[in-house]
N, CA, C and O atoms as a GROMACS GRO file, in nm:
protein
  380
    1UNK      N    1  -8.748  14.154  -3.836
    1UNK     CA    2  -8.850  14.251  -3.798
    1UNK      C    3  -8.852  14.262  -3.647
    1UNK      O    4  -8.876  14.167  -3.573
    2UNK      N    5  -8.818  14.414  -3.594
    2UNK     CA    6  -8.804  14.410  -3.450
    2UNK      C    7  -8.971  14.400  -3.435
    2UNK      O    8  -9.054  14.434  -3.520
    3UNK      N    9  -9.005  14.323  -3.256
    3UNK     CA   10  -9.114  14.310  -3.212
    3UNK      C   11  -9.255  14.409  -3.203
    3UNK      O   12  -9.377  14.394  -3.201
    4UNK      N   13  -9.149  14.524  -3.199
    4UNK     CA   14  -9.144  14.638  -3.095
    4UNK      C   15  -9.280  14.730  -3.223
    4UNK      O   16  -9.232  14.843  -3.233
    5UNK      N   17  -9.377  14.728  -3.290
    5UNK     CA   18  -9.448  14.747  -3.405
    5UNK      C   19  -9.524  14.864  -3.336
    5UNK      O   20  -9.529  14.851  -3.214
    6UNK      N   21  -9.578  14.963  -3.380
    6UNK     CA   22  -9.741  15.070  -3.373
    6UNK      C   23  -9.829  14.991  -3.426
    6UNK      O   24  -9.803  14.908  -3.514
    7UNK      N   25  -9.948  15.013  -3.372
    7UNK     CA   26 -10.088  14.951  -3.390
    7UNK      C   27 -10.075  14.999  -3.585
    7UNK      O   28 -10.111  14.914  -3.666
    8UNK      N   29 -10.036  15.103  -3.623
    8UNK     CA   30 -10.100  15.148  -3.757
    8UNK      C   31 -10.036  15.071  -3.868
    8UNK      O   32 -10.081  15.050  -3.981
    9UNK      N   33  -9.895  15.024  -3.804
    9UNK     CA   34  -9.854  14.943  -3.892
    9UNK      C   35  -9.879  14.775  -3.946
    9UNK      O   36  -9.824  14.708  -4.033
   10UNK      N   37  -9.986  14.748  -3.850
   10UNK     CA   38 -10.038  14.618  -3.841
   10UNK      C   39 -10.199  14.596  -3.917
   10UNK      O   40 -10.308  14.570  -3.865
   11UNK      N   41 -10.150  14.626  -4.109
   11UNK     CA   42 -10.283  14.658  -4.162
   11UNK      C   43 -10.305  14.516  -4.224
   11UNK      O   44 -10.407  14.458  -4.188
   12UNK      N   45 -10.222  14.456  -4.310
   12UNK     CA   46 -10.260  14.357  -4.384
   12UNK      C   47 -10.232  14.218  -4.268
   12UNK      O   48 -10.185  14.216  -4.154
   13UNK      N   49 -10.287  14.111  -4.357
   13UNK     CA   50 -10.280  13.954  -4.283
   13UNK      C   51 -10.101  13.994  -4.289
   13UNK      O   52 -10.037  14.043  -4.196
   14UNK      N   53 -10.062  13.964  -4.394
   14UNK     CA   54  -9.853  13.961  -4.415
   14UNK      C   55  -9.852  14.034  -4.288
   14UNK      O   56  -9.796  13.957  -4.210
   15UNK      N   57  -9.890  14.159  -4.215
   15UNK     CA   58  -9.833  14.257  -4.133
   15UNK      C   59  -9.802  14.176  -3.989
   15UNK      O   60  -9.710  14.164  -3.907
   16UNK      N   61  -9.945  14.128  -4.016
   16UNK     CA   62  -9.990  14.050  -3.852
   16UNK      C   63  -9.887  13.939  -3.858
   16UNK      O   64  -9.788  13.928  -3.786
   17UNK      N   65  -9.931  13.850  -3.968
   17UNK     CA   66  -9.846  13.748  -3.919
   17UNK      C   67  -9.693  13.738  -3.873
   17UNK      O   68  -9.644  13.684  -3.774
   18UNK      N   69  -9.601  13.844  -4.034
   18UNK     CA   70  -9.467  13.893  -3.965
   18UNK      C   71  -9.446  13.892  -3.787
   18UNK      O   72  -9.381  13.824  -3.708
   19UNK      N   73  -9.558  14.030  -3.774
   19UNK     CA   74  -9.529  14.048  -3.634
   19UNK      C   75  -9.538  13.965  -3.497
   19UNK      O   76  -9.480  13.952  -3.389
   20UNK      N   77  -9.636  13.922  -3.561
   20UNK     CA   78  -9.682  13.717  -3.456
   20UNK      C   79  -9.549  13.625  -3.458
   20UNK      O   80  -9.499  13.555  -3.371
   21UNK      N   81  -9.519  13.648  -3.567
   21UNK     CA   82  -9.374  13.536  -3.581
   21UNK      C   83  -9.229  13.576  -3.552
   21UNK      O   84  -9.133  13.499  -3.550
   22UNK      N   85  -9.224  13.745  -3.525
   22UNK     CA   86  -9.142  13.816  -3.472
   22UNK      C   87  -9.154  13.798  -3.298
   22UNK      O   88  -9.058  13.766  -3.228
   23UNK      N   89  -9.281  13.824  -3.250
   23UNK     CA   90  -9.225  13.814  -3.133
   23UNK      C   91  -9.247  13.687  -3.062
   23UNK      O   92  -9.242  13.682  -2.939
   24UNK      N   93  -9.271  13.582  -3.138
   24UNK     CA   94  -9.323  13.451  -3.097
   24UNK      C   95  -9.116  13.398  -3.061
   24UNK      O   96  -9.065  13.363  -2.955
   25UNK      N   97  -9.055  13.413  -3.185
   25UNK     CA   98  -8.900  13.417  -3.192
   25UNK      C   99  -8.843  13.502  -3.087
   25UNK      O  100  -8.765  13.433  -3.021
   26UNK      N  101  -8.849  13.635  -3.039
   26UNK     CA  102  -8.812  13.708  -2.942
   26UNK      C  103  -8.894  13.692  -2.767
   26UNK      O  104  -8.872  13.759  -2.666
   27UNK      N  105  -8.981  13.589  -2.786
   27UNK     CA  106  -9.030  13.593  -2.655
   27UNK      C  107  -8.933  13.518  -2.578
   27UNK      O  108  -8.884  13.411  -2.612
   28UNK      N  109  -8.903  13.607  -2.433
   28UNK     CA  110  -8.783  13.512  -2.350
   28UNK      C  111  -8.856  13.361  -2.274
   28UNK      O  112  -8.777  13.294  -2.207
   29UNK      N  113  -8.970  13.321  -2.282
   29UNK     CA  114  -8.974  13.225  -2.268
   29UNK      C  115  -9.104  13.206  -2.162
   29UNK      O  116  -9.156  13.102  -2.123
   30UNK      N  117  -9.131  13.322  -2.137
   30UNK     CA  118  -9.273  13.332  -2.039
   30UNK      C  119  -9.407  13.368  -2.123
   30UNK      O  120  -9.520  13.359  -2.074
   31UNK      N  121  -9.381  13.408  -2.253
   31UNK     CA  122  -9.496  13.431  -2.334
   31UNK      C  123  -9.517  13.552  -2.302
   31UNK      O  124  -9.602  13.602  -2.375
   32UNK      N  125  -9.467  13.641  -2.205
   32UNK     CA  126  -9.547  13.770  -2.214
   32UNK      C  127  -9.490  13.840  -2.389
   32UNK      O  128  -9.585  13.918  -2.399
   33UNK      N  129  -9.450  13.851  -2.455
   33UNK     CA  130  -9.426  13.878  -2.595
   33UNK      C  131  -9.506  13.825  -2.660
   33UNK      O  132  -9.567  13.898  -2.739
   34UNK      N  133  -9.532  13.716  -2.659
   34UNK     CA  134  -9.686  13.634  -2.745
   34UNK      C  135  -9.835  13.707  -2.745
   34UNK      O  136  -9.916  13.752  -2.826
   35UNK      N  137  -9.812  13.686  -2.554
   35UNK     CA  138  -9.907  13.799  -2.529
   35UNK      C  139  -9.946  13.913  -2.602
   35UNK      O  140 -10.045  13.934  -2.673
   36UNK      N  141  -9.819  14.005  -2.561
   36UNK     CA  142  -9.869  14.118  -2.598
   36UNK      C  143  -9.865  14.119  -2.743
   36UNK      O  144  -9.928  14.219  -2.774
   37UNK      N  145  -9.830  14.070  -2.834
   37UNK     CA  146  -9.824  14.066  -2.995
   37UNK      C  147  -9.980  14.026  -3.006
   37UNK      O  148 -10.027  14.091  -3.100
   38UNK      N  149 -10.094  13.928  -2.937
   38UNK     CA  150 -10.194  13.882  -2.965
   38UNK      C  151 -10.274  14.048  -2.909
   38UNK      O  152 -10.354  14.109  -2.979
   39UNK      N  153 -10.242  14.078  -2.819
   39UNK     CA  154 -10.287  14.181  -2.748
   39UNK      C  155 -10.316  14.329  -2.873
   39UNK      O  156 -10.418  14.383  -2.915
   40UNK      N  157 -10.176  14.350  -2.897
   40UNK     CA  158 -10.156  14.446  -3.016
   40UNK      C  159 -10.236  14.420  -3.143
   40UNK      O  160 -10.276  14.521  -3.201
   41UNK      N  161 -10.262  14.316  -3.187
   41UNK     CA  162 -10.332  14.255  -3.279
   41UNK      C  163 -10.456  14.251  -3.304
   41UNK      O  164 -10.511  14.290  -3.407
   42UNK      N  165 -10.528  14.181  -3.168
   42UNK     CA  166 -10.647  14.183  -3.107
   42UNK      C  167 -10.713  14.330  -3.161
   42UNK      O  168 -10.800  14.334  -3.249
   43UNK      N  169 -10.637  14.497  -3.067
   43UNK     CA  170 -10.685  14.575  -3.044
   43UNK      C  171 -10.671  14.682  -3.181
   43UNK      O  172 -10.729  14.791  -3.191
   44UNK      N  173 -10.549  14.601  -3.316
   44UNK     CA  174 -10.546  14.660  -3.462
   44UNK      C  175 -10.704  14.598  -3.569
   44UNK      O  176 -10.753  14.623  -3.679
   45UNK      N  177 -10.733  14.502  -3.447
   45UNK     CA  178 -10.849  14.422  -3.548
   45UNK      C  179 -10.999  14.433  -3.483
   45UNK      O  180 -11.098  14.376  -3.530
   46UNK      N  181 -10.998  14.502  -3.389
   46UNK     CA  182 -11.090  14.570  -3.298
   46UNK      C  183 -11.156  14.468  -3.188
   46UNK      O  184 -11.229  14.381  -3.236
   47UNK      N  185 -11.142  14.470  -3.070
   47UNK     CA  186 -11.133  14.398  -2.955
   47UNK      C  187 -11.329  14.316  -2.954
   47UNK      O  188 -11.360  14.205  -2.911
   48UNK      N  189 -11.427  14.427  -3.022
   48UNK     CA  190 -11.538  14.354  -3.037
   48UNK      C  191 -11.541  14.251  -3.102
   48UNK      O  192 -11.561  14.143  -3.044
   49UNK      N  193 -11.521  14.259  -3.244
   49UNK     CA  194 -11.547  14.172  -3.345
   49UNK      C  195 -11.431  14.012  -3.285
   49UNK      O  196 -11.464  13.897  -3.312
   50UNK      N  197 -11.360  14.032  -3.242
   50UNK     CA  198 -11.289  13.923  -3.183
   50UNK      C  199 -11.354  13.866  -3.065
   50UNK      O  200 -11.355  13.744  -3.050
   51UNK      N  201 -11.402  13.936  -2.989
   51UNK     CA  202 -11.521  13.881  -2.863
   51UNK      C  203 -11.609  13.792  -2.954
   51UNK      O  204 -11.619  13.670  -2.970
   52UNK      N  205 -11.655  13.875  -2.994
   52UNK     CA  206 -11.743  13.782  -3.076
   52UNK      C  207 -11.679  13.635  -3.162
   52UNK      O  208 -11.715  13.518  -3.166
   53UNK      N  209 -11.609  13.687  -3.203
   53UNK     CA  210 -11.539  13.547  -3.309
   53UNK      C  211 -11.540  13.437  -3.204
   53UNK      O  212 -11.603  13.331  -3.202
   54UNK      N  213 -11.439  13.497  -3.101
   54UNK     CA  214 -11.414  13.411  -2.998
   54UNK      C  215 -11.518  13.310  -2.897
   54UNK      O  216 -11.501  13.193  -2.862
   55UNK      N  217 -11.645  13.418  -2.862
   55UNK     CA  218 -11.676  13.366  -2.793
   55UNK      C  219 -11.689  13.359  -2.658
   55UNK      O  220 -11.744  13.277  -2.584
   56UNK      N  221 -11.589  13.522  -2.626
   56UNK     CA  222 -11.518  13.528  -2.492
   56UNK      C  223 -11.589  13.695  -2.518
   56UNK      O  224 -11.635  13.751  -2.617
   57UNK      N  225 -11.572  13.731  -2.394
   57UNK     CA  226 -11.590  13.876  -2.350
   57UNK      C  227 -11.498  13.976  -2.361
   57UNK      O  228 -11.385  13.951  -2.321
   58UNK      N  229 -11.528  14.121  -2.420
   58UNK     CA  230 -11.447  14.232  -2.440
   58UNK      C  231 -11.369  14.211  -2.348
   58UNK      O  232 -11.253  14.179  -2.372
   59UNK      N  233 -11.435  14.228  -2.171
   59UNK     CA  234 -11.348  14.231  -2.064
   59UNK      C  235 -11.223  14.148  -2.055
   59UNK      O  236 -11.106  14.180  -2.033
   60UNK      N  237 -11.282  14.030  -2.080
   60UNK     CA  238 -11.191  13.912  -2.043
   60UNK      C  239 -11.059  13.905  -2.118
   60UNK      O  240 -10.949  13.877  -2.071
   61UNK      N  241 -11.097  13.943  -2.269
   61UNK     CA  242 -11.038  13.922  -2.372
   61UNK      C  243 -10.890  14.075  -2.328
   61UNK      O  244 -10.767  14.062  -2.326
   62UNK      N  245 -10.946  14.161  -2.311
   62UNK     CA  246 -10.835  14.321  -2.239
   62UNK      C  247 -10.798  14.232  -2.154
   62UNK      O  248 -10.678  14.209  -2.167
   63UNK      N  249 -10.859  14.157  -2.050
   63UNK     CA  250 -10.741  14.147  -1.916
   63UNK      C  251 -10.652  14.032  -1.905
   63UNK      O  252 -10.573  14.021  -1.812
   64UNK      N  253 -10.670  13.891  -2.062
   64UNK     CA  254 -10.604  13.807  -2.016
   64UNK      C  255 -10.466  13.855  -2.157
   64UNK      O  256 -10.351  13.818  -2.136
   65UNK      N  257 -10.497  13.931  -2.279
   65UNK     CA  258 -10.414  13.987  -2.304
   65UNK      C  259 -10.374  14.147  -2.266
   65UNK      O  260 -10.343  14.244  -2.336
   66UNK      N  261 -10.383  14.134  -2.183
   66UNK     CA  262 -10.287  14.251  -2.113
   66UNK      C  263 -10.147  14.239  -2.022
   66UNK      O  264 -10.144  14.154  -1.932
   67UNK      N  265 -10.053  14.308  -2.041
   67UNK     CA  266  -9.971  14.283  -1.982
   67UNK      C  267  -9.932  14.193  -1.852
   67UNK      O  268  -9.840  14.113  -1.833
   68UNK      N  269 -10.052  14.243  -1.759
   68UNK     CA  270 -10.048  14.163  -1.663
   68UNK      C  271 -10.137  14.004  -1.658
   68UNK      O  272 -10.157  13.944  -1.552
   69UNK      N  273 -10.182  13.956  -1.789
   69UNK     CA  274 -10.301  13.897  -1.801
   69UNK      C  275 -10.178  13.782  -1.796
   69UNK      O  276 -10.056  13.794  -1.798
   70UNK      N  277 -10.276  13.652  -1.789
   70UNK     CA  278 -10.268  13.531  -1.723
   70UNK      C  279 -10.321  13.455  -1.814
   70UNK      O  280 -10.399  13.393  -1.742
   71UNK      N  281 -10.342  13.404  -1.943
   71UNK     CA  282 -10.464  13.323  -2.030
   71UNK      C  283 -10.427  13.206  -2.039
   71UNK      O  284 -10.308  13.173  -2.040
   72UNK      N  285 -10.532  13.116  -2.046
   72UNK     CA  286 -10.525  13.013  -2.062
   72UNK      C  287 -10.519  12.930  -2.150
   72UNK      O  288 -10.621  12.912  -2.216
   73UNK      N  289 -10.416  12.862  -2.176
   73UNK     CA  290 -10.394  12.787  -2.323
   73UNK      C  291 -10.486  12.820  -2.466
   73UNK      O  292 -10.465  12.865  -2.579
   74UNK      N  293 -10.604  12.766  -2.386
   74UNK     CA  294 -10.737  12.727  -2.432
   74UNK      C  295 -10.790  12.902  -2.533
   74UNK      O  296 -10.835  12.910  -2.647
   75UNK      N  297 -10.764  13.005  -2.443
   75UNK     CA  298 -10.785  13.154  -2.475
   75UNK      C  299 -10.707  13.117  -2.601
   75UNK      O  300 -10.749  13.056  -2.699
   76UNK      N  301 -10.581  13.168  -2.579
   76UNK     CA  302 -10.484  13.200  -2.671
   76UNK      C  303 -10.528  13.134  -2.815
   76UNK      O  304 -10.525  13.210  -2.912
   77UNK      N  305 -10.579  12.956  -2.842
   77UNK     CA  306 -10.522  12.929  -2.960
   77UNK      C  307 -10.696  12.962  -3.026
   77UNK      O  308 -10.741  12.951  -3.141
   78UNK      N  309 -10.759  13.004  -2.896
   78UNK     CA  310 -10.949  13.039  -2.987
   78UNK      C  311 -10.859  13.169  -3.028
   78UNK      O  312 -10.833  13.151  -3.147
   79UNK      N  313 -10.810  13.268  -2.993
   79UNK     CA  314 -10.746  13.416  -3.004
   79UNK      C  315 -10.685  13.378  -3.132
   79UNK      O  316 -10.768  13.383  -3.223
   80UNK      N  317 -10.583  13.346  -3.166
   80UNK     CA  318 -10.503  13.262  -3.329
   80UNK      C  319 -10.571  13.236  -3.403
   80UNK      O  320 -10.567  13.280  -3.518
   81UNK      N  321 -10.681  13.132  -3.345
   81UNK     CA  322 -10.767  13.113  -3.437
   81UNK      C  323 -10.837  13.175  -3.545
   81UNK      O  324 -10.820  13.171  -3.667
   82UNK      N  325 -10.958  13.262  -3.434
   82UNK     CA  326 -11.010  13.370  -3.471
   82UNK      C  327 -10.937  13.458  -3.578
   82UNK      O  328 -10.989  13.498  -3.682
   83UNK      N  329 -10.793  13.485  -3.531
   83UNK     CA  330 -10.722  13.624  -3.620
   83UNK      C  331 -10.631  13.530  -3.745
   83UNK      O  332 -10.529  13.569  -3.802
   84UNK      N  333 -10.687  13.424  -3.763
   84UNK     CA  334 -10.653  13.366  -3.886
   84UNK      C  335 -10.511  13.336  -3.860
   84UNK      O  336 -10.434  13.322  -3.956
   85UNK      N  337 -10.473  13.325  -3.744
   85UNK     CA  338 -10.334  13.243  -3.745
   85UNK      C  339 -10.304  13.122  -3.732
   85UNK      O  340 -10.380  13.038  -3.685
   86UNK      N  341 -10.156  13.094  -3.784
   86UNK     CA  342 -10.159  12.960  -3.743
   86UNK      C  343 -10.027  12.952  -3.661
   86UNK      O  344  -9.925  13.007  -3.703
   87UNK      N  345 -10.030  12.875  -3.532
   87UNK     CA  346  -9.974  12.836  -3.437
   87UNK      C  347  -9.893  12.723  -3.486
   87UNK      O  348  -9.959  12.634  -3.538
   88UNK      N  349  -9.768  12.707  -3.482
   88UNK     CA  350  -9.666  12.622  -3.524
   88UNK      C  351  -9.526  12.598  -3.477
   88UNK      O  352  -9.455  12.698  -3.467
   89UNK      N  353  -9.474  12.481  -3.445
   89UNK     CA  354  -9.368  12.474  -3.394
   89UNK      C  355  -9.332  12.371  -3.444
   89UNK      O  356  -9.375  12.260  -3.474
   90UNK      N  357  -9.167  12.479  -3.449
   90UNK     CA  358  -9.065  12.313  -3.491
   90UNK      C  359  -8.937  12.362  -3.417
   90UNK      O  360  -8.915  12.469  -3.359
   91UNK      N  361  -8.842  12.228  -3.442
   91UNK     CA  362  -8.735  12.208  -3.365
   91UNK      C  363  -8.629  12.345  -3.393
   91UNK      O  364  -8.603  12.396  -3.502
   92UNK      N  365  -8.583  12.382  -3.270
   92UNK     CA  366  -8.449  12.476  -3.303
   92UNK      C  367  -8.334  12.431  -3.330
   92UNK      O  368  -8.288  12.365  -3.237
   93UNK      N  369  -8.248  12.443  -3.446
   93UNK     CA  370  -8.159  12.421  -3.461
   93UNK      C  371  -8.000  12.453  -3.435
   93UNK      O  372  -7.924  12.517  -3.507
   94UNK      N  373  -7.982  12.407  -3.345
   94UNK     CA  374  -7.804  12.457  -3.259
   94UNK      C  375  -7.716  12.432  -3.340
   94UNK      O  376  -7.697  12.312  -3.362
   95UNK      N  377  -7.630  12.536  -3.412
   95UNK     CA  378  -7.464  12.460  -3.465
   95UNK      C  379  -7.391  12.483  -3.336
   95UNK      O  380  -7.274  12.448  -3.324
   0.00000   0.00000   0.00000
């Protein structure tokens, strides 16, 4: 599944998560792809009701997932949280 999704196609939980786990795999390594996949997500699941879940502010919540945003660990896994994800890592495997 390329990263690259429209907001309209991100209806069911399966949609989100695909796309969370698509660009979590395609991010080059700075997270801005994480980002913006939480970002895209965030704004398919409506940026209030996630303030709220979260705990954090409309504002805050647009500017630390926004392209140019900066978030802090701590943001991101209340952000997962909230949108019913789960955050997971395991080893990559090299042949």
């Amino acid at each position: 599944m390329d990263c690259l999704l429209w907001l309209e196609q991100l209806k069911t939980d399966e949609d989100l998560k695909l796309y969370f786990e698509a660009c979590t795999e395609e991010d080059p390594g700075d997270g801005s792809l994480i980002r913006a996949a939480l970002g895209d997500i965030t704004r398919a699941r409506r940026m209030t009701w996630l303030a709220r879940e979260t705990g954090l502010t409309r504002e805050g919540l647009y500017k630390a997932l926004s392209p140019d945003g900066n978030p802090e660990f701590s943001t991101v896994i209340k952000v997962i949280k909230a949108l019913n994800l789960k955050f997971h890592i395991e080893p990559v495997h090299v042949n």
